[in-house]
N, C-alpha and C positions, 0 to 999 in steps of 0.2 A: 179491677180495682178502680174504684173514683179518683181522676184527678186531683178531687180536693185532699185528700189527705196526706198527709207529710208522713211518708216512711222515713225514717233515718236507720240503716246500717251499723250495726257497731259489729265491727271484728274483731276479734279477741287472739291478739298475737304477742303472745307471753313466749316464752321459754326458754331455757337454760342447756339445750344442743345437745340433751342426753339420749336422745330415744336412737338416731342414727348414729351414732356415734363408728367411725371414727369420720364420716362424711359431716356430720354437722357439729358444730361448736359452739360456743356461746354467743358467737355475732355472726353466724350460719347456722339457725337453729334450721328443721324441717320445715318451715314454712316461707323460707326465704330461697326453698333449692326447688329446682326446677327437678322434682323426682320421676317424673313421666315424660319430661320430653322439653320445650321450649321453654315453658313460661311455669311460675313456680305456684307453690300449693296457696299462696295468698294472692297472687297476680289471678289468679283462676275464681278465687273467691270472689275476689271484685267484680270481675268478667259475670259471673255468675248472676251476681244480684242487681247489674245495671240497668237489667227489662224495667227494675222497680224506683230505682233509687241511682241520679248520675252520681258522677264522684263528688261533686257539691254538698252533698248531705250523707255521703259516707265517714263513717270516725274508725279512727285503727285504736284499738289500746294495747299497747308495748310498754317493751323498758328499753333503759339505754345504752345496752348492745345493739337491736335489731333496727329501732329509728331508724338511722341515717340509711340502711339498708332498705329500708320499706320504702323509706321516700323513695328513695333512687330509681326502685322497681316500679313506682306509681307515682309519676312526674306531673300528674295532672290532677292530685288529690290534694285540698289545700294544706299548707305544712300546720296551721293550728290545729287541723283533727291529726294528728299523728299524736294522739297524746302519749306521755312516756310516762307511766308511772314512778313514784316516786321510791316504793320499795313494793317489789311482790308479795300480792297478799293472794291469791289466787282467783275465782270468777265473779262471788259477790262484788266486792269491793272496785272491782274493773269494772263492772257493768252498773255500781252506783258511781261509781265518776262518772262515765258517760253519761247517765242519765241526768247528773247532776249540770255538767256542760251544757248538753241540749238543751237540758229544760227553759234555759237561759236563755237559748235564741225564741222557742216555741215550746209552753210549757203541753201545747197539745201534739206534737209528734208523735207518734207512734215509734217507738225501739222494739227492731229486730238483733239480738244477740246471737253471732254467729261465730264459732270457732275459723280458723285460719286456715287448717290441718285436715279438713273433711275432704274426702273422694266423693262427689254425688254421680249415680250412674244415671240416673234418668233428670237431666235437670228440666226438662219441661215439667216433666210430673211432678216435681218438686217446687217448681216456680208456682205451680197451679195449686200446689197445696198451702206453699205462703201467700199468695194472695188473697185464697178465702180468711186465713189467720189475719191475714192483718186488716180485712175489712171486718172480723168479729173483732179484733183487739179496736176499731174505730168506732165504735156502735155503742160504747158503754166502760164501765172500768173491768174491763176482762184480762186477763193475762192467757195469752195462747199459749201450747208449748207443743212444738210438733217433733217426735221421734219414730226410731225405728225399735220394731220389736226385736229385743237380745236373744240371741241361740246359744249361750251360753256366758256364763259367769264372768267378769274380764273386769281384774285389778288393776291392770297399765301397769304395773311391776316387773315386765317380762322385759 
């Protein structure tokens, strides 16, 4: 990935502490608990993406249960990207704040939009897959979107 382009991070750390329940709660949602071991499902997130992006140009968007908990967990992320929304509206509306934020410092940034709550098992390979993305997301008005193929059907109801 070129130097010159400005990746920005945005990590998407919403939630209302129901999915573990009765381990997480409203200001211990799943993304604030360390479910595998030391360090928690958004401290890893970070970790993840700072081959690309220091914490300088990383943004978290939350609400205001988990804030003061993200900072805490991520002491060297500046406190202005901890944006806390102001009522949950679900991923558009988080990922048009952010971009709407960034756009501010650098309306050419590139935004990568990343859930809090992912397991990556191969993160090289996955490093190597966002950085092709985000040198086509810098080459023109492209929107990347990189997933995995579903082996079955899955509401998040359960």
């Amino acid at each position: 990935m070129s130097k010159s382009i400005d990746f920005r991070p945005v990590i998407l750390a919403g939630g209302s502490g129901t999915r573990f329940w009765p381990r997480s709660r409203r200001a211990r949602a799943k993304q604030v608990l360390a479910l595998d071991g030391e360090r928690s499902m958004i401290q890893q997130t970070v970790e993840r993406l700072k081959p690309l992006a220091g914490l300088e140009k990383t943004w978290i968007v939350t609400n205001e249960f988990l804030a003061s908990e993200i900072s805490d967990q991520l002491p060297g992320l500046p406190a202005g990207q901890i944006v806390q929304e102001p009522v949950a509206r679900n991923t558009a509306p988080a990922c048009g704040l952010a971009a709407f934020l960034i756009e501010r410092q650098n309306p050419n940034a590139i935004l990568g939009v990343f859930p809090s709550d992912h397991v990556i098992g191969d993160e090289p390979r996955f490093l190597k897959a966002l950085q092709k993305g985000i040198a086509l997301a810098a080459i023109g008005d492209n929107m990347v979107v990189l997933g995995i193929e579903p082996i079955r059907a899955e509401t998040g109801d359960r």
